[in-house]
N, C-alpha and C positions, 0 to 999 in steps of 0.2 A: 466320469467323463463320458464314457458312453451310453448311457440315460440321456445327460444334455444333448449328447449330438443327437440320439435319436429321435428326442422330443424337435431339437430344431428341423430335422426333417418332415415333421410333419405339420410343422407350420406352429409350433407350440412354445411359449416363452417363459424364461426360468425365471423371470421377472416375478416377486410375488407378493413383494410390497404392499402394492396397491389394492391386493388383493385381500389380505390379511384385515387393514381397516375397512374393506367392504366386509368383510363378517362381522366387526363390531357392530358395523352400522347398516348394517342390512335392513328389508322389512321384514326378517323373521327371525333377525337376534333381541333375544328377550334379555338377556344380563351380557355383564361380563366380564374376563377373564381378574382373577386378583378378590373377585367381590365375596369370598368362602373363607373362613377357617382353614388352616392345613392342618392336616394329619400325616402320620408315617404309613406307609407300607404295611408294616406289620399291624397298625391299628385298623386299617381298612380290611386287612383279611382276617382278623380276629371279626369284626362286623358282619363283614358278610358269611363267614360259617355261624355264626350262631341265627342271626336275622334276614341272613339274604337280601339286606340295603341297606343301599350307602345316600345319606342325604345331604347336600346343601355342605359339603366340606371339598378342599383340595388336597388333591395328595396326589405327586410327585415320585415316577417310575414306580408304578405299581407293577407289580407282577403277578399273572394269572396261570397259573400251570396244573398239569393231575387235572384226576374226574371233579366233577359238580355235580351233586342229583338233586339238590333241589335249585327254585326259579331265583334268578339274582337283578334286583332291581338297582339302577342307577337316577338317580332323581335330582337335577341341577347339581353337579357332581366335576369340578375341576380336576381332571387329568391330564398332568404333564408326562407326554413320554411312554405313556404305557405301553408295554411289551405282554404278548400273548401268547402262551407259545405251545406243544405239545401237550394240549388240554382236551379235553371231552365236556363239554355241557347235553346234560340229557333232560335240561328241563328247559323252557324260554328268557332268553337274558336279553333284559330292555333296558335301552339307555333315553332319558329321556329329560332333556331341555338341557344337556350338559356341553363341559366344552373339552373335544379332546384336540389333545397337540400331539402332534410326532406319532400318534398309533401305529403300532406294530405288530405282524405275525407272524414269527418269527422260529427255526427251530424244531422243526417237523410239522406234523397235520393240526391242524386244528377245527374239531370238527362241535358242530350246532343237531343237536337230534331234533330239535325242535325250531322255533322261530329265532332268529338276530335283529334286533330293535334299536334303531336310532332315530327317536322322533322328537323334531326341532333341536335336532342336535348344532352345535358349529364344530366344524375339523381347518386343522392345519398341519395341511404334509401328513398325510394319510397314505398309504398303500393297505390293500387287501391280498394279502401273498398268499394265497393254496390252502386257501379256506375251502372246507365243506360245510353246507348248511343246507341238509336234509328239508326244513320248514322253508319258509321265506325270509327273503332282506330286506327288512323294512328300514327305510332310510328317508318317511315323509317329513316334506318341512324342512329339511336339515341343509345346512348349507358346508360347502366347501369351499373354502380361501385359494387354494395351491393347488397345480396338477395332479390329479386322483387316478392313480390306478389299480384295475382288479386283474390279478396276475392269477392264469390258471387256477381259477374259483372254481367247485361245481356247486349249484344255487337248487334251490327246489324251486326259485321262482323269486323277483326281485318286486318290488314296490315305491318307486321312487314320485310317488304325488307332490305335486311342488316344489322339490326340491330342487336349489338353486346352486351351479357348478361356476363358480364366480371365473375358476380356470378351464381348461382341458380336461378332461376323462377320458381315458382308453382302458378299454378291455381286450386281457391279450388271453388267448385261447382258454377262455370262460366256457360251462358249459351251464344252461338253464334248462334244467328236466321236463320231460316230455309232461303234460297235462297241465304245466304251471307256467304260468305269466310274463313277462318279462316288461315289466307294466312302468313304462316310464313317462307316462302322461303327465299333461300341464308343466312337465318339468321345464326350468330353465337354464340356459347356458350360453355365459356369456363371451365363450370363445366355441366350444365344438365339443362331439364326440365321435371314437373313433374304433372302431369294432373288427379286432384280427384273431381270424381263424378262431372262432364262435361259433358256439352250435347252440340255435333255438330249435328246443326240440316242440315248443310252443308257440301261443301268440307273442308276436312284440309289439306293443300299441305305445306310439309316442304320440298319441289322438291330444293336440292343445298341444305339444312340446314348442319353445321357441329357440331357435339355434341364432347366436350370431354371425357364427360362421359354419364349416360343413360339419354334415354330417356324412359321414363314411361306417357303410356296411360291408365292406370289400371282402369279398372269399370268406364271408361267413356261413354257414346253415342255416335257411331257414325252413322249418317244416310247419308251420301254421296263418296264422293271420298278422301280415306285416301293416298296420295302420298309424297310416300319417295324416289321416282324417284332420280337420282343423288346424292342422300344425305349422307353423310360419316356420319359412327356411329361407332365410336371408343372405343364404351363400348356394355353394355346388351340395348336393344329397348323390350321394355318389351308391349307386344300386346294383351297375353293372356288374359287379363280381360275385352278387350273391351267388350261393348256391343252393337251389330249389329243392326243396322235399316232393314229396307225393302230394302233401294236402298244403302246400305255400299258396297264397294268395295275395291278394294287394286292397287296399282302399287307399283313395286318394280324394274323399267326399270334401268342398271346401277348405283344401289344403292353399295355403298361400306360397307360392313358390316360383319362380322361374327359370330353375337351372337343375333338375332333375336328370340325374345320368341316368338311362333306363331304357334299355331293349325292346321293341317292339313284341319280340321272339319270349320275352320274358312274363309280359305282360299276357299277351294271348289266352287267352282261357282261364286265365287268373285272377279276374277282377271279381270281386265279391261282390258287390253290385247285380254284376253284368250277370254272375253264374245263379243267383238268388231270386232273380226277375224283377228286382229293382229297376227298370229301363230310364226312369227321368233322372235317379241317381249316378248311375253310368254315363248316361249323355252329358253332364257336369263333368265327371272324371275324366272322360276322350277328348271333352273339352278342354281343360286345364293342361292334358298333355298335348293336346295341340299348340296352344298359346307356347308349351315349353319348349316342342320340338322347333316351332317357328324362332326363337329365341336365339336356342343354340345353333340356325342353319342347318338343319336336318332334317330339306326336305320331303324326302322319300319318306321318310318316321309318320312326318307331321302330314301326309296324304294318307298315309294309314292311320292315326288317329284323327283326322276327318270323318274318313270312310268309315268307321266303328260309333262316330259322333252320331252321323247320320243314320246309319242303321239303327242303333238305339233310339232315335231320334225319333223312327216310322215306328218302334215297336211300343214306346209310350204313348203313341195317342190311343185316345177311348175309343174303341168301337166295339159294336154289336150285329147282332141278324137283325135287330127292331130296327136299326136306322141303315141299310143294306148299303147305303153310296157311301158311309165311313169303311165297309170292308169292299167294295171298290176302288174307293182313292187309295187304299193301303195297298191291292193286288198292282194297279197302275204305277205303283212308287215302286214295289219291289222290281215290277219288270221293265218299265221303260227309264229308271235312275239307278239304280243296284245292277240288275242283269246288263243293263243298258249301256252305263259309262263307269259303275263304280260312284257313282255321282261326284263324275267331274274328273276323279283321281286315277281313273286307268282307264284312256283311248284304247288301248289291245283287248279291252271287253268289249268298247262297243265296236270292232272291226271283226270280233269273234261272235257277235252276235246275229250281226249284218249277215255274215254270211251263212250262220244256220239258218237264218231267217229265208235267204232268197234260195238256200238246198229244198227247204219245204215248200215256198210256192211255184220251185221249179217243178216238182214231184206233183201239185197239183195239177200247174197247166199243161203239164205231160198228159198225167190221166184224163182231162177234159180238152182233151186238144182239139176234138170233134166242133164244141163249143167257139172255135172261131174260125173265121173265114179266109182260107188260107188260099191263096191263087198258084202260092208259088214254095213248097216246100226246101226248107232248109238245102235237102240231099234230092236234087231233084232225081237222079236215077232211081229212087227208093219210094214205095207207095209210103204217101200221107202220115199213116198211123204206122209206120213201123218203127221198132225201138228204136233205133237211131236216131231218126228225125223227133219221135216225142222227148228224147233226152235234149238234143240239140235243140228244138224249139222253147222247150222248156228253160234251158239256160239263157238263151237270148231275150226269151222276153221279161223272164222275173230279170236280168240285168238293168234293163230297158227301163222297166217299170220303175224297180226302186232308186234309180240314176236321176230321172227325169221327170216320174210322174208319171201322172194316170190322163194319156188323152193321145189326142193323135190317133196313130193306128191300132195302138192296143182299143182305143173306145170306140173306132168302127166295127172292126174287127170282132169284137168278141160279143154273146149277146148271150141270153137266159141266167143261168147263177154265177156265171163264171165271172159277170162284172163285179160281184161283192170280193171274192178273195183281189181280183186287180184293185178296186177302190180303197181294202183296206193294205196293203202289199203298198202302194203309194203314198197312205200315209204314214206307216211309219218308215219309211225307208226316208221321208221327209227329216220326221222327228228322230232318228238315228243318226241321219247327217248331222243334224244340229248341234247334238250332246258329242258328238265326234270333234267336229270343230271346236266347241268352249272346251273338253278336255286336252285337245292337241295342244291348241291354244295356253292354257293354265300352264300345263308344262314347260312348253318353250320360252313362253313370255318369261315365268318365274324361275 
């Protein structure tokens, strides 16, 4: 009872019916069940100690226990119920195009020194209970009827290529050894999977996975390459709890999804793309988390993957020294859109820019204060050029200047070089206003 309820809380149904004749009739069940010869127990392991295979027969609670040293093949092989239990395999044991039911591991450790093989297998009512498997779990092709779970497995690395989870999968505190895979690609699933207190000490690539429903990596580890590249997610992808290694990072390269839970703070320096100098593959990525953060209402997120869209954005166009205005237009982006406003996504840059802006051309028309025609000093008790009045004159007119413009009295006023820094002082305090206004604007509007 408390399995059911646990499954119902996570959205998961005991229902498995329906599930069971999706294996027969799956696109990658090749027979089925009933269509072998039975054999006993004892005839199947008299078989496999002398020949190490079993072919094309059914046999009914087999039992696997003690060492194996040499490799044990399974070849379209009907197992009901098989129980595994307190065994040692020190050579690679592959099952292949067979159907098992009820598998079991049961009984103490059960450990794999080499590879565990299930390719185009079908399962029903499968648990993986505190298995070690030193090699990989190769489980391509194979399909699953009934909710599947790997309960405190530690894996050298998993391999699930097209394989197809008709129900739910959770993995409950699995661990997948550092340098090896956790390679769940092209896989399908036609309800979810659900990942508690996991440790990837590697990549996890579900690059082509398609979920019907979530997927959840909640407070799992991950320490390598999390890749959701290609992968359609037709529910919540729930990310927020992961927890980050040293070398974690993200792709998200043509991923179909709209409901990505996922931290900006997580993402940051994470994207593999972005850290490879891939630039037009990243600007995709910021994109796509744009579109998601817009989704879920989470504008603040979705102004920072804007901001990162766009940055990426200036660093993928071509330029060179041979065409010199393409590494112009790129200095002018960085400083009057980026330094400027953030482009568009944070007014407190360009009100922080404005005003280093007008500290430096006050400091100039301090120092050339000579350069204009003054009748009537700020401090009239105080000569002309003395520090007081060239601070004071200096703030008043860069104010002046970048407020209003370049004319009036600053352009009688002033004459020799000094009209260049006011002329250009005017224009951008123009173009500062402006990206001020459509950021303020953006904000408040939306």
């Amino acid at each position: 009872m408390n399995g059911q309820t646990e499954l119902r809380k996570n959205g998961m149904s005991t229902s498995d019916s329906s599930h069971d004749l999706a294996v027969q009739s799956g696109p990658h069940a090749r027979f089925r069940f009933g269509e072998w010869p039975e054999i006993s127990p004892a005839e199947a392991l008299t078989q496999l100690q002398q020949t190490g295979k079993l072919s094309r027969v059914r046999v009914a609670r087999l039992k696997l226990e003690g060492e194996f040293d040499r490799p044990l093949e399974f070849s379209e092989v009907e197992l009901d119920k098989p129980d595994i239990r307190k065994a040692m395999f020190r050579e690679p044991v592959t099952f292949a195009k067979c159907q098992l039911q009820g598998l079991a591991f049961s009984r103490g450790p059960v450990i794999f020194e080499k590879s565990l093989t299930f390719k185009s297998c079908a399962f029903r009512r499968t648990r993986f209970d505190c298995i070690k498997v030193l090699g990989t779990l190769h489980l391509d092709r194979s399909e699953f009827a009934n909710t599947t779970r790997f309960n405190r497995c530690e894996l050298g690395g998993i391999h699930c290529w097209e394989t197809h989870f008709a129900a739910w999968a959770q993995f409950d505190d699995c661990t997948f050894a550092a340098g090896a895979q956790a390679d769940f690609r092209s896989l399908q699933s036609d309800e979810g999977m659900i990942f508690k207190g996991c440790q990837f000490l590697g990549d996890v690539l579900f690059r082509g996975a398609v979920f019907a429903k979530k997927l959840d990596l909640g407070e799992s580890q991950v320490n390598g390459l999390l890749d959701l590249s290609k992968a359609k997610l037709h529910d919540y992808c729930y990310l927020e709890g992961i927890v980050p290694g040293a070398q974690q990072q993200f792709a998200f390269l043509n991923t179909v999804a709209e409901r990505i839970l996922v931290h900006p703070r997580q993402v940051q320096g994470r994207l593999q793309s972005e850290e490879t100098g891939h630039f037009d593959q990243a600007m995709q990525e910021y994109g796509l988390l744009k579109a998601n953060f817009q989704t879920l209402h989470r504008f603040d997120e979705e102004d920072w993957a804007l901001y990162r869209f766009k940055v990426n954005q200036r660093r993928a166009k071509p330029r060179n020294w041979w065409r010199p205005w393409t590494r112009l237009a790129q200095l002018s982006d960085w400083v009057l859109l980026d330094l400027g406003c953030g482009y568009g996504t944070k007014p407190s840059r360009a009100v922080g820019t404005a005003l280093l802006m007008m500290v430096c051309f006050a400091a100039i028309y301090a120092a050339g204060i000579h350069h204009f025609d003054i009748e009537k000093p700020p401090i009239a008790d105080l000569p002309t050029d003395h520090f007081a009045n060239r601070v004071l004159f200096g703030l008043l007119t860069t104010v002046s200047v970048f407020t209003s413009g370049f004319g009036g009295d600053q352009l009688h006023a002033a004459h020799g070089w000094m009209l260049v820094p006011l002329a250009i002082e005017a224009l951008l305090g123009t173009l500062l206003w402006g990206l001020f206004i459509v950021a303020f604007s953006r904000k408040v509007i939306r």
